[in-house]
PATIKE-680734 format. One line per field, with one value per atom (N, C-alpha, C, O, CB): x, y, z; residue in three letters; residue number from 1. Coordinates in Angstrom, 3 decimals. Atoms other than C-alpha are relative to their C-alpha. Glycine has a CB too. Layout:
BEGIN
u	[X_...];
v	[Y_...];
w	[Z_...];
code	[ala_...];
pos	[NUM_...];
//
This chain:
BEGIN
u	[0.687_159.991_0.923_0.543_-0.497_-0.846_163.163_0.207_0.496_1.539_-0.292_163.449_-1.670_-2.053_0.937_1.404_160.037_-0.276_-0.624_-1.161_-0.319_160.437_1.192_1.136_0.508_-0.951_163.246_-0.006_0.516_0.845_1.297_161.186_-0.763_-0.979_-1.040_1.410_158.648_0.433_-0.196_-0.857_-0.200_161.052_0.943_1.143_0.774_-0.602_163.032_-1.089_-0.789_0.781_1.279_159.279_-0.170_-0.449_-1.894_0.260_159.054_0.998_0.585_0.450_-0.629_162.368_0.166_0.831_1.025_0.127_161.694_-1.163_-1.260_0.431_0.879_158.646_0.225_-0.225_0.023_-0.645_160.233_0.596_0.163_1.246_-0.685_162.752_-0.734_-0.306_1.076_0.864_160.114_-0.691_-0.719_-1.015_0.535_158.178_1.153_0.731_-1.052_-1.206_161.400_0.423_0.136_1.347_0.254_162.282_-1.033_-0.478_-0.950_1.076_158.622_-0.250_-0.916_-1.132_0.205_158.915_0.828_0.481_0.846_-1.163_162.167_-0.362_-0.244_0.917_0.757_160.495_-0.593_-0.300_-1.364_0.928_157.755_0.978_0.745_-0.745_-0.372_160.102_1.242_1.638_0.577_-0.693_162.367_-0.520_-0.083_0.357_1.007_159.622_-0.548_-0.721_-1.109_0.160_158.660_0.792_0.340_0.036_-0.639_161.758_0.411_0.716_1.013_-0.138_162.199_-1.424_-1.623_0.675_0.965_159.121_0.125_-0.517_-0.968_-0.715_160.485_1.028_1.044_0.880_-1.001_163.357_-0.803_-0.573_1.490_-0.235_161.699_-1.515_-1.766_-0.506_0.670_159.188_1.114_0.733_-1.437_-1.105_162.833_0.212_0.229_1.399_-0.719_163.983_-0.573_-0.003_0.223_1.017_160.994_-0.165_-0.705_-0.895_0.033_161.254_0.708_0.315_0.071_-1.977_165.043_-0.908_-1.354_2.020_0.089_163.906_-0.781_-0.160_-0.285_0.640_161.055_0.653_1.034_-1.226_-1.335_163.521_0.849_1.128_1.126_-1.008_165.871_-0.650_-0.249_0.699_0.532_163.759_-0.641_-0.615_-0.592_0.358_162.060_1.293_1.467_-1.256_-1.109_165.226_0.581_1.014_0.821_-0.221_166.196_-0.493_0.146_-0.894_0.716_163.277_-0.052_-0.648_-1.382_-0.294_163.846_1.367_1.596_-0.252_-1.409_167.728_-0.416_0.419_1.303_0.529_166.180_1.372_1.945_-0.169_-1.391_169.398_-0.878_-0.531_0.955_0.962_166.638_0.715_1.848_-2.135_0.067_166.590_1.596_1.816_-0.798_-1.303_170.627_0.513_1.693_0.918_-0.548_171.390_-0.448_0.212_-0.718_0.096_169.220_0.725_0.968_-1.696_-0.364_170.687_1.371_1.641_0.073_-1.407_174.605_0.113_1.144_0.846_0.054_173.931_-0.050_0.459_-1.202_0.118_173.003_0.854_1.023_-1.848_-0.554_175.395_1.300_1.735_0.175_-1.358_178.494_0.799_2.029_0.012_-0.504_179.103_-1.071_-2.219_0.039_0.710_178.670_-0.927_-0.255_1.223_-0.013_176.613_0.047_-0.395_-0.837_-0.789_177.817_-0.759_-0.188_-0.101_0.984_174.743_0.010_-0.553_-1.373_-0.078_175.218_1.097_1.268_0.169_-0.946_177.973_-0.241_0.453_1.266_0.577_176.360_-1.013_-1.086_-0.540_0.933_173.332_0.813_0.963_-1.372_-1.411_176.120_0.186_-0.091_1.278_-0.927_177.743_-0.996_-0.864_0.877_1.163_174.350_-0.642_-1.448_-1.439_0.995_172.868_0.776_0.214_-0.503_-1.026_176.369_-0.220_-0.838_1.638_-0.095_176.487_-1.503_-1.370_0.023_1.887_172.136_0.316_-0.195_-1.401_-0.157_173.301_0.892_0.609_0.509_-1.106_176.469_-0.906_-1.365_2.241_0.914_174.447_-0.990_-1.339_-0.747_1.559_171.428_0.396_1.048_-1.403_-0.081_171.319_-1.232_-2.316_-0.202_0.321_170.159_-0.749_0.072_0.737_0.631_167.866_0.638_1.344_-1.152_-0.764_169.312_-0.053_0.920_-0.193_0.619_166.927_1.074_1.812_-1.521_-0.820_168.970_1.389_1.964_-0.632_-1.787_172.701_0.632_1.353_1.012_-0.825_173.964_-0.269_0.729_0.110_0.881_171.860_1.289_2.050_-3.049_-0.023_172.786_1.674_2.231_-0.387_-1.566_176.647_0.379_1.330_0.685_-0.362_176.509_-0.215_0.268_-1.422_0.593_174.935_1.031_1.292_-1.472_-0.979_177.480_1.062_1.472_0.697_-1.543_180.426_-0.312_0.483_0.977_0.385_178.562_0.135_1.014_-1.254_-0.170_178.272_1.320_1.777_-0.992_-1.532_181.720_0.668_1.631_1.244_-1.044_183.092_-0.922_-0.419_-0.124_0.502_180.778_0.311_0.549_-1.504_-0.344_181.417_1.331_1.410_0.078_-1.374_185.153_-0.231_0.410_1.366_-0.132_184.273_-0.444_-0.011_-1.192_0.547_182.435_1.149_1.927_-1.269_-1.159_185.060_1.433_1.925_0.206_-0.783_187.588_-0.230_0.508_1.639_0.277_185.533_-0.458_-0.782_1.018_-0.303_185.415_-1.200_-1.787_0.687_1.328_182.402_-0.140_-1.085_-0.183_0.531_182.541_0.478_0.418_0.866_-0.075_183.590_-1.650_-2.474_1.565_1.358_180.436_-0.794_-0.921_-0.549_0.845_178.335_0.084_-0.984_0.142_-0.311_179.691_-0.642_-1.765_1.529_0.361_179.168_-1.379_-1.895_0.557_1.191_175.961_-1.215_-2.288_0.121_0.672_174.758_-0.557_-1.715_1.066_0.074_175.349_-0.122_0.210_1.442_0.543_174.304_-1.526_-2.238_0.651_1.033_171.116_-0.914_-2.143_0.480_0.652_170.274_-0.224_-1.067_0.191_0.133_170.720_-0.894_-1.640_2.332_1.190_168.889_-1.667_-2.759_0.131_1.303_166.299_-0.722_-1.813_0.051_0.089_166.408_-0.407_-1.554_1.289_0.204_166.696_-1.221_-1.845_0.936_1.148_163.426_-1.146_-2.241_0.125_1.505_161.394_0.088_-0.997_-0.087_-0.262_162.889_-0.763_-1.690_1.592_0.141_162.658_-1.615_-2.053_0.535_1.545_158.778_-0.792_-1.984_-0.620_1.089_157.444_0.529_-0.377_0.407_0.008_159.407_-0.859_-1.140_1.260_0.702_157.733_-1.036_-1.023_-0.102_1.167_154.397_-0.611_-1.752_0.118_-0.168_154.992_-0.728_-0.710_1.841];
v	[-1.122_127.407_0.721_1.424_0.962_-1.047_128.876_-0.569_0.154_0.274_0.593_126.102_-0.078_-0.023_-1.622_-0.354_126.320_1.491_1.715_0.098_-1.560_130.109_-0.069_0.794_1.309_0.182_129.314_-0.589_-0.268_-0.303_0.734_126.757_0.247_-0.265_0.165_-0.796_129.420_0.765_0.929_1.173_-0.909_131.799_-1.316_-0.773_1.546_0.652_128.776_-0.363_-0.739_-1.114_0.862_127.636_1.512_1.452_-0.641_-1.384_131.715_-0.025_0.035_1.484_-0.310_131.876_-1.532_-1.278_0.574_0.323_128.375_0.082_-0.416_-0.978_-1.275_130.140_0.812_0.819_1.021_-1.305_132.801_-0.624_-0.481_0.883_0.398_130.936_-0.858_-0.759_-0.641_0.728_128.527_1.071_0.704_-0.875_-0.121_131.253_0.859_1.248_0.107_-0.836_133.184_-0.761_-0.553_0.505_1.607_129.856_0.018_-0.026_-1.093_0.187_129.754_1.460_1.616_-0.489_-1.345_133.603_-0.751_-1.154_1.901_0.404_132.386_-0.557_-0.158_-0.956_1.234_129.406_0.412_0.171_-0.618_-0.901_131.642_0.642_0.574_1.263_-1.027_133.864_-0.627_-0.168_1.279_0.677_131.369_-0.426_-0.304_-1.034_0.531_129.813_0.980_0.644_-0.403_-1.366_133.546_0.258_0.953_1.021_-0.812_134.179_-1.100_-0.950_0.743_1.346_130.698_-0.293_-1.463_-1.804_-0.408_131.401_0.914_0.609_0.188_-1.003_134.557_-0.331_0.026_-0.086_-0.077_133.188_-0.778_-0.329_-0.737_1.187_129.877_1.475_1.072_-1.975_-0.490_132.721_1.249_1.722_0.489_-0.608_135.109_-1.071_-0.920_0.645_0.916_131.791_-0.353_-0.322_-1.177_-0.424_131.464_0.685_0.494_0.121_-1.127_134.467_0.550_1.339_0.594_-0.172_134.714_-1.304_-0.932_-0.758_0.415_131.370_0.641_0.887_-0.907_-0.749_132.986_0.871_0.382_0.451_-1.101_135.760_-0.762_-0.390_0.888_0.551_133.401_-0.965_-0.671_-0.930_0.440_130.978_0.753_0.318_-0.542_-0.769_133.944_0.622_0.600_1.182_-0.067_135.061_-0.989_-0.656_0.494_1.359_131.844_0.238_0.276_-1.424_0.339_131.942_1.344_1.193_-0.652_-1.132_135.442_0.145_1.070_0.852_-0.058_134.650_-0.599_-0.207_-0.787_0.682_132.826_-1.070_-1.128_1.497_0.949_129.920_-0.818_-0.748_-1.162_0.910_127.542_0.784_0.444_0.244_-0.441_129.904_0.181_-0.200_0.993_-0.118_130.919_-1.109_-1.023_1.046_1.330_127.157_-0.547_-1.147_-1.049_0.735_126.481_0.952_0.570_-0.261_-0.825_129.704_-0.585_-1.034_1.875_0.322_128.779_-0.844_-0.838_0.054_1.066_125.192_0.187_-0.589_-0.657_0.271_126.351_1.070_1.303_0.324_-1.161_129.800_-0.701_-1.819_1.510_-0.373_130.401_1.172_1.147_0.275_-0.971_133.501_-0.066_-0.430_1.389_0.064_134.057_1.241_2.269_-0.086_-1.463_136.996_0.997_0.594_0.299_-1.001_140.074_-0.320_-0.676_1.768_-0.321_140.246_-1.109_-0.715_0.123_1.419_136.728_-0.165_-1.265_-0.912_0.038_137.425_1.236_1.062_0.149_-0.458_140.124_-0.865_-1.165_1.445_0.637_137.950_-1.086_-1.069_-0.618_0.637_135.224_0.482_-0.227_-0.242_-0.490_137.509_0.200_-0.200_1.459_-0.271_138.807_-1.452_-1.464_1.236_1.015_135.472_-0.856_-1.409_-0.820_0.970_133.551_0.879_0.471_-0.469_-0.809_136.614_-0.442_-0.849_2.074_0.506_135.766_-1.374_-1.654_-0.218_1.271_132.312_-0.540_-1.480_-0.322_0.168_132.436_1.098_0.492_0.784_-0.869_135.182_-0.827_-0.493_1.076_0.522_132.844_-1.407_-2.404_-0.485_1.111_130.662_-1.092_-1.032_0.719_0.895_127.419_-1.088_-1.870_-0.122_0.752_125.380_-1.509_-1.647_0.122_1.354_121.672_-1.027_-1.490_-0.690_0.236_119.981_0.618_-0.232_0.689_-0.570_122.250_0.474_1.205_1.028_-0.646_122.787_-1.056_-0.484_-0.408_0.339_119.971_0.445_0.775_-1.313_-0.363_120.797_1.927_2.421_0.288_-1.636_124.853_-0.225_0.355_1.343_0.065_123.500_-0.311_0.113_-1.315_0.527_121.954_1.515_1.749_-1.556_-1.142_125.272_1.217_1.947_0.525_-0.984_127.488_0.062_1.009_-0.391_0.132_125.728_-0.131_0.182_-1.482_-0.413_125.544_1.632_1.899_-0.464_-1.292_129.249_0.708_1.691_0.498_-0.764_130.076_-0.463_0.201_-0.071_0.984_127.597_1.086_1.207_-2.364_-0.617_129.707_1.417_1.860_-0.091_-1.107_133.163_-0.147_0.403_0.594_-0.420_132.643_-0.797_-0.399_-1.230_0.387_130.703_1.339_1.680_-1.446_-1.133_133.754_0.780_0.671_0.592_-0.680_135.993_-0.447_0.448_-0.192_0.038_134.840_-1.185_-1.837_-0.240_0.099_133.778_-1.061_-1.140_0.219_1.306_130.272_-0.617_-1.347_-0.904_1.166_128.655_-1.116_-1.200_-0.548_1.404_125.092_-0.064_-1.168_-1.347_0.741_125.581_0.612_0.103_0.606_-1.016_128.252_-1.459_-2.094_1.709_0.768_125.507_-1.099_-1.164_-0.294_0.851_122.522_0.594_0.169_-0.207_-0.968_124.843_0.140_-0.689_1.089_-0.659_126.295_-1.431_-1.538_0.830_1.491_122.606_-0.580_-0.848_-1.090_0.553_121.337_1.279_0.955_-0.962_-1.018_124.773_-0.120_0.069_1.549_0.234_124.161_-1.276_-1.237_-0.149_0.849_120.930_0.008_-0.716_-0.773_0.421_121.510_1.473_1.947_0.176_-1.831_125.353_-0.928_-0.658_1.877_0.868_122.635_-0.440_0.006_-0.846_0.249_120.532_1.147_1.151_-0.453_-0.711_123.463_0.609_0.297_0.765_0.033_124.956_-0.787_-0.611_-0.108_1.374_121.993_-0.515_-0.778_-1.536_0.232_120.953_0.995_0.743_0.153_-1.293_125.037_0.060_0.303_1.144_-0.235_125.086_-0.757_-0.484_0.464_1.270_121.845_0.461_0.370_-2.142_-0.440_123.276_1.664_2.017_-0.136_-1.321_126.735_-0.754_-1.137_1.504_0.527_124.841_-0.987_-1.174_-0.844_0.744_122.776_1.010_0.609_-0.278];
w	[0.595_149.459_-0.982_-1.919_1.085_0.817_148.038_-1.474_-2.428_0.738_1.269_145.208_-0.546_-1.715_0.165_0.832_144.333_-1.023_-2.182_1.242_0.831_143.590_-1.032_-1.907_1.180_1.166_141.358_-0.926_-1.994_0.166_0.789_139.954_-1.410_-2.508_0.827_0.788_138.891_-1.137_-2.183_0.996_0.801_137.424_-1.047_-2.134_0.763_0.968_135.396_-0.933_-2.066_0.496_0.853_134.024_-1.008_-2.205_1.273_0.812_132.877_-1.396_-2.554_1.094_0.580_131.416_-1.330_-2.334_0.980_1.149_129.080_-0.378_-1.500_-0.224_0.637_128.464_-1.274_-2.420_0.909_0.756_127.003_-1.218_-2.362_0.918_1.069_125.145_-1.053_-2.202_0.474_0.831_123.482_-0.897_-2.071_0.845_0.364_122.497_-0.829_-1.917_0.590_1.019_120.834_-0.900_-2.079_0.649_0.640_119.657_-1.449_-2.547_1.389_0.668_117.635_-0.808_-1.831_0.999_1.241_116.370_-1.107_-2.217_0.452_1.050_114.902_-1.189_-2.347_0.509_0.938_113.353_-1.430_-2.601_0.849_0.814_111.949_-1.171_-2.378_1.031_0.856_110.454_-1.210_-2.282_1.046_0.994_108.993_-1.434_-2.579_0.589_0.823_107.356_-1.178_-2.350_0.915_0.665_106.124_-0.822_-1.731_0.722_0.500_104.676_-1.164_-2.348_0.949_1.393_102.862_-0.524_-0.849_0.632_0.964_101.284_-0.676_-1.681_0.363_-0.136_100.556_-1.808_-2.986_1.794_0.949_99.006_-1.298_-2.421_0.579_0.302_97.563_-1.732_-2.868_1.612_0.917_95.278_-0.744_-1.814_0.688_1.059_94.094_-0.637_-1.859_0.507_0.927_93.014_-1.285_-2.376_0.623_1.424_90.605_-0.652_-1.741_-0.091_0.562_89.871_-0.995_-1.855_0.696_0.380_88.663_-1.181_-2.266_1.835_0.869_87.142_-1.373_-2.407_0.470_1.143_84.782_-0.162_-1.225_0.049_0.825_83.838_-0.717_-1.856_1.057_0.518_83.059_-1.604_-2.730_1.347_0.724_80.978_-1.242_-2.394_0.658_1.349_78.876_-0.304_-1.523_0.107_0.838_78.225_-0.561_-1.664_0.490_1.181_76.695_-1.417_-2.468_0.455_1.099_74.491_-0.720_-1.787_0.337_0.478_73.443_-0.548_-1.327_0.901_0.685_72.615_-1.190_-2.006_0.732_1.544_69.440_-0.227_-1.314_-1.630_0.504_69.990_-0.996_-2.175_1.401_1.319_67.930_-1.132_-1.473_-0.077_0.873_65.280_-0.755_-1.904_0.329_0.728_64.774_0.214_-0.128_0.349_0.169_65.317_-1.709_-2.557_1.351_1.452_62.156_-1.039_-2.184_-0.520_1.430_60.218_-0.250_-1.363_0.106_0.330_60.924_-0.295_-0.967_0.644_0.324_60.342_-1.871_-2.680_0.865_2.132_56.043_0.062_-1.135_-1.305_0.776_56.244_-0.364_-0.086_0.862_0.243_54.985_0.736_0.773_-1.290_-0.617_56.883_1.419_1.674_-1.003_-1.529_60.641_0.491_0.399_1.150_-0.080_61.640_1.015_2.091_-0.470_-0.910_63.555_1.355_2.386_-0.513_-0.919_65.688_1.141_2.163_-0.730_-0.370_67.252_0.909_1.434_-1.181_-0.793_69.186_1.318_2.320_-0.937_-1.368_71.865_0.263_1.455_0.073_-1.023_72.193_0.659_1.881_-0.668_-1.232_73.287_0.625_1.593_-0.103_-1.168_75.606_1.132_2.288_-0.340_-1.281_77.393_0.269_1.199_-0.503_-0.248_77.445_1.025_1.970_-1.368_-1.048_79.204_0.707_1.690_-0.188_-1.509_81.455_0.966_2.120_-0.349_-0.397_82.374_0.546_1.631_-1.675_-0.008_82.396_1.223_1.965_-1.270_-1.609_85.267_0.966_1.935_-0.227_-0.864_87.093_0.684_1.816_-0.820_-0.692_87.947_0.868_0.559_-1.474_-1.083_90.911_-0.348_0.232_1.651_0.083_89.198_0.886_1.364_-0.340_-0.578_90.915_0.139_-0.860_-0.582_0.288_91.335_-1.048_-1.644_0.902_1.211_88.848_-1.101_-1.599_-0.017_1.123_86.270_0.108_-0.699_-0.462_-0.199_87.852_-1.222_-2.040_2.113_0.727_85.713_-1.593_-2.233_0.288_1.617_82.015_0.174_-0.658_0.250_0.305_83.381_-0.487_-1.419_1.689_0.347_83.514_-1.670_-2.326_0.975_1.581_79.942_-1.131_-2.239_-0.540_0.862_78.671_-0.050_-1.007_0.644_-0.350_80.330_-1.227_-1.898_1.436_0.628_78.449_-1.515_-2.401_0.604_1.121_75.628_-0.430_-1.250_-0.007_0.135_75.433_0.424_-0.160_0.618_0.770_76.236_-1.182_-1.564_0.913_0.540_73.859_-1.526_-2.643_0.388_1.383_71.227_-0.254_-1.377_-0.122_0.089_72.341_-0.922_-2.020_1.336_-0.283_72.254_-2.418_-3.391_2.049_1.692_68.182_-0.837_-1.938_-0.511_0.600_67.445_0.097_-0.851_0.613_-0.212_68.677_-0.953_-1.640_1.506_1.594_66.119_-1.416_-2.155_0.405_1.568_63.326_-0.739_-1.923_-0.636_0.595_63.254_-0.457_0.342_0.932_0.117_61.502_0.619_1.403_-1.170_-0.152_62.111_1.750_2.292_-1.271_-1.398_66.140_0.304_1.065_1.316_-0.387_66.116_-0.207_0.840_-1.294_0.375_64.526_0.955_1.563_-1.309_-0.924_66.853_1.383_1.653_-0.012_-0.788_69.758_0.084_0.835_-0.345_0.258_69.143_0.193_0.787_-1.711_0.233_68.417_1.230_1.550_-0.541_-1.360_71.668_1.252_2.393_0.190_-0.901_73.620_-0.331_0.655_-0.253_0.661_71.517_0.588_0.545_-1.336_-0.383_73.027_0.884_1.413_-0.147_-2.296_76.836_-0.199_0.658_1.745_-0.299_75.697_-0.064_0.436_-2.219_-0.269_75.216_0.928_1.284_-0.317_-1.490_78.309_0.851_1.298_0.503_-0.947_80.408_-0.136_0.878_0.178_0.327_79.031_0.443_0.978_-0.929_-0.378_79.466_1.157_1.677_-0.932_-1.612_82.965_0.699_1.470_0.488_-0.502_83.695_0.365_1.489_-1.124_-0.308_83.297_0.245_0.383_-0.748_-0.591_84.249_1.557_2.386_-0.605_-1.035_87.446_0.795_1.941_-0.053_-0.582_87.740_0.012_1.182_-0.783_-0.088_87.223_1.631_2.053_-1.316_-1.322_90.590_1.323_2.487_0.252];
code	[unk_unk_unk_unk_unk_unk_unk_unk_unk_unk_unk_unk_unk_unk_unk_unk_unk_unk_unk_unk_unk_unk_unk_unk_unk_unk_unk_unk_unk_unk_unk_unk_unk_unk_unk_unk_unk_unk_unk_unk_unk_unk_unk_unk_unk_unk_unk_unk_unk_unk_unk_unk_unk_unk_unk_unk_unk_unk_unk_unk_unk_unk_unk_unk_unk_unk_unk_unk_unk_unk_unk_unk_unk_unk_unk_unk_unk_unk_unk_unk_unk_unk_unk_unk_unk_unk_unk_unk_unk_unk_unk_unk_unk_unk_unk_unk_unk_unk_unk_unk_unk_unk_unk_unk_unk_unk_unk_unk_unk_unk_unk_unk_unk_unk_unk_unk_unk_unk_unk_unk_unk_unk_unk_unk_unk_unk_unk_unk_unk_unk_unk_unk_unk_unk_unk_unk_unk_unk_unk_unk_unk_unk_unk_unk_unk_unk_unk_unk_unk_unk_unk_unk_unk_unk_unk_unk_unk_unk_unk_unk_unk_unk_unk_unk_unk_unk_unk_unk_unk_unk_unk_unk_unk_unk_unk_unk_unk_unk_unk_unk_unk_unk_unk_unk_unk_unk_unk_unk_unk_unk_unk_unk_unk_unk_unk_unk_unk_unk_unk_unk_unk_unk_unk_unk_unk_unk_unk_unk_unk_unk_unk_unk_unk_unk_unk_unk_unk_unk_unk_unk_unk_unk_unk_unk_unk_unk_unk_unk_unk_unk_unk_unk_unk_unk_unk_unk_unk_unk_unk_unk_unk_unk_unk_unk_unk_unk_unk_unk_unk_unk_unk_unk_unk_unk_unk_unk_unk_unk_unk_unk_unk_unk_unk_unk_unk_unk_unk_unk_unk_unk_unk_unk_unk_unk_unk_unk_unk_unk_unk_unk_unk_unk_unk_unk_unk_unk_unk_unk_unk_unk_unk_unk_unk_unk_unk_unk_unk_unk_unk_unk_unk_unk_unk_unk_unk_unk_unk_unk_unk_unk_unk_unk_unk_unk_unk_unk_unk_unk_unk_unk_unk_unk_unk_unk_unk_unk_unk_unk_unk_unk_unk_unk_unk_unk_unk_unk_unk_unk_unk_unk_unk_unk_unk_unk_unk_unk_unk_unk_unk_unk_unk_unk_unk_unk_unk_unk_unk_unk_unk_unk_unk_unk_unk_unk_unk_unk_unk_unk_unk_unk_unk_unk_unk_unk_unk_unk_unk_unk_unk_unk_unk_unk_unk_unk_unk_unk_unk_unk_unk_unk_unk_unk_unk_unk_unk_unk_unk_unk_unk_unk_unk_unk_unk_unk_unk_unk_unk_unk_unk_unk_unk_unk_unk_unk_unk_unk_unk_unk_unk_unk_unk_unk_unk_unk_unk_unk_unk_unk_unk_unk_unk_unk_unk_unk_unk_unk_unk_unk_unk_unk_unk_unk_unk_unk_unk_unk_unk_unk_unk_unk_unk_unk_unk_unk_unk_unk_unk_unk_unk_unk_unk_unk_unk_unk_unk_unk_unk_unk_unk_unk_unk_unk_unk_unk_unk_unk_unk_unk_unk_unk_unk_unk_unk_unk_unk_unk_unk_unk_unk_unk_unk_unk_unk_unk_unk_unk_unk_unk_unk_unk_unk_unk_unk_unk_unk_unk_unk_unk_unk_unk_unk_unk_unk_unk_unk_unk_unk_unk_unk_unk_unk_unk_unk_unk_unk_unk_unk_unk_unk_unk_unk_unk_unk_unk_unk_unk_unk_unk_unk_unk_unk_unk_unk_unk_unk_unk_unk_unk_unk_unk_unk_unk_unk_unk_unk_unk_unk_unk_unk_unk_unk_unk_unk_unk_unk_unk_unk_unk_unk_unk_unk_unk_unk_unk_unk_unk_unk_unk_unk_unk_unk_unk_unk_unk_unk_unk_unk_unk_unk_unk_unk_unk_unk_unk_unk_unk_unk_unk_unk_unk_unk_unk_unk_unk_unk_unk_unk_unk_unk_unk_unk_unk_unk_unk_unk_unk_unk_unk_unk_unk_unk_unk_unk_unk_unk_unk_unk_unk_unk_unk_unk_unk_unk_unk_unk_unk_unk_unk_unk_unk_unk_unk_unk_unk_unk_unk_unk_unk_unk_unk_unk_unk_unk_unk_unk_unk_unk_unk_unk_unk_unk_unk_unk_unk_unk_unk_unk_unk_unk_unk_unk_unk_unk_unk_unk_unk_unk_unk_unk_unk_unk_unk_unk_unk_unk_unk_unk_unk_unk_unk_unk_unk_unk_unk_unk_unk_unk_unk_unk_unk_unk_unk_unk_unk_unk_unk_unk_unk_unk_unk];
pos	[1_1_1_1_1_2_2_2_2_2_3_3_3_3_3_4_4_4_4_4_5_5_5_5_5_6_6_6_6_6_7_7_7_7_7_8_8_8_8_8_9_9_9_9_9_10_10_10_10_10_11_11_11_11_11_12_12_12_12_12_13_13_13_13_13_14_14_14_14_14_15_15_15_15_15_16_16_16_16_16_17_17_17_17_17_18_18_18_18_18_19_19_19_19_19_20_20_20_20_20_21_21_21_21_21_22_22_22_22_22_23_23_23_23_23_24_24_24_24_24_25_25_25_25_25_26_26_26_26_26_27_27_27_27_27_28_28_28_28_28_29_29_29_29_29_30_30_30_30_30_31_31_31_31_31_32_32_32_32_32_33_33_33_33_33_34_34_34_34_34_35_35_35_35_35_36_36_36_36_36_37_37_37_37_37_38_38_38_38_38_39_39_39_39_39_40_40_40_40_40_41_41_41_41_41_42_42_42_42_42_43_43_43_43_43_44_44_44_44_44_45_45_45_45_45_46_46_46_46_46_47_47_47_47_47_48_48_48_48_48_49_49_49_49_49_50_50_50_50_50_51_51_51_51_51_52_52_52_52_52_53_53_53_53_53_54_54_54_54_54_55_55_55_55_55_56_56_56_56_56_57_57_57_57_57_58_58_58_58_58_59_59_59_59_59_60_60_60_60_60_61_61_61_61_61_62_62_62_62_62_63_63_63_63_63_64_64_64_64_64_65_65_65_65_65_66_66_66_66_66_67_67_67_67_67_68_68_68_68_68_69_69_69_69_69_70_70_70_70_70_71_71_71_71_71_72_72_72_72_72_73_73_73_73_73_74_74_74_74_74_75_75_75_75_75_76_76_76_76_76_77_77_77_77_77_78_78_78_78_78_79_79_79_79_79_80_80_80_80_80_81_81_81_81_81_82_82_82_82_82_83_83_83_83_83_84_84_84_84_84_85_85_85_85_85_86_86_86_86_86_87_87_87_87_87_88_88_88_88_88_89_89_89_89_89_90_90_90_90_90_91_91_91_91_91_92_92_92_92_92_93_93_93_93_93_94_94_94_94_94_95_95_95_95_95_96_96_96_96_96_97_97_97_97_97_98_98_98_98_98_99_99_99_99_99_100_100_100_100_100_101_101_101_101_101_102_102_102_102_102_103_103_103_103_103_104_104_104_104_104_105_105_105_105_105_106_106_106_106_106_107_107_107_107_107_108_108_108_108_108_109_109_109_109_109_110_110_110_110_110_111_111_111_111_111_112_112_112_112_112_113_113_113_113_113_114_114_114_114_114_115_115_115_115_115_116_116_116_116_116_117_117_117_117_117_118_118_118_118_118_119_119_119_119_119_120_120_120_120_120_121_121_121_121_121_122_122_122_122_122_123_123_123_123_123_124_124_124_124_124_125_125_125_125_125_126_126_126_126_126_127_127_127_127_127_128_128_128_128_128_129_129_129_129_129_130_130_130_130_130_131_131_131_131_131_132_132_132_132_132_133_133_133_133_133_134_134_134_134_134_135_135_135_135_135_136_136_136_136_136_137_137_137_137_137_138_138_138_138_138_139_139_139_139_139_140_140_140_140_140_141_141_141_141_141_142_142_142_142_142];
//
């Protein structure tokens, strides 16, 4: 009789733990949903800021100038800072890595002056600003 009663209360107590167990579950599930809609979220921030840095556009101007222009060197700075700030999805860690070094390698041309590293630079930040774009929103669309 005495192991039967001990029985009863061991059947309570994985009871208990199954059903603490299954909040858990719940709430894991809750919270990586959670995360898995910031991450989209961050992404669309990130992506319209892309398309709002206009790199298209000062890739085609520095490609015909002769002179670099002033303005072109804060949207660089806010756009690498947007750019290391964002927790990249996997799909885009290697494209986001090419973009990164692209954009320091342009800041730092901008920063003293240099046309033809700006232009080199810019070139190849220009192509992965591409990729990442078109990866970026065939993935929000998912």
């Amino acid at each position: 009789i005495a192991c039967s009663g001990g029985s009863s209360d061991l059947d309570v107590r994985v009871k208990q733990l199954e059903d603490s167990q299954s909040q858990s579950t719940a709430q894991l599930q809750r919270v990586s949903a959670e995360m898995d809609s910031l991450n989209k979220g961050q992404l669309i921030a990130i992506l319209d800021l892309l398309e709002r840095s206009e790199i298209h556009i000062m890739d085609e101007e520095i490609q015909k100038t002769t002179q670099l222009n002033p303005r072109y060197l804060g949207t660089i700075r806010k756009l690498r800072r947007a750019v290391v700030g964002t927790s990249w999805p996997a799909p885009l860690k290697e494209k986001s890595e090419e973009f990164k070094g692209a954009l320091n390698e342009l800041e730092m041309a901008l920063t003293i002056n240099d046309l033809t590293a700006t232009r080199q630079a810019l070139r190849r930040g220009h192509i992965a600003y591409h990729q990442i774009l078109d990866t970026g929103w065939k993935l929000i669309a998912e």
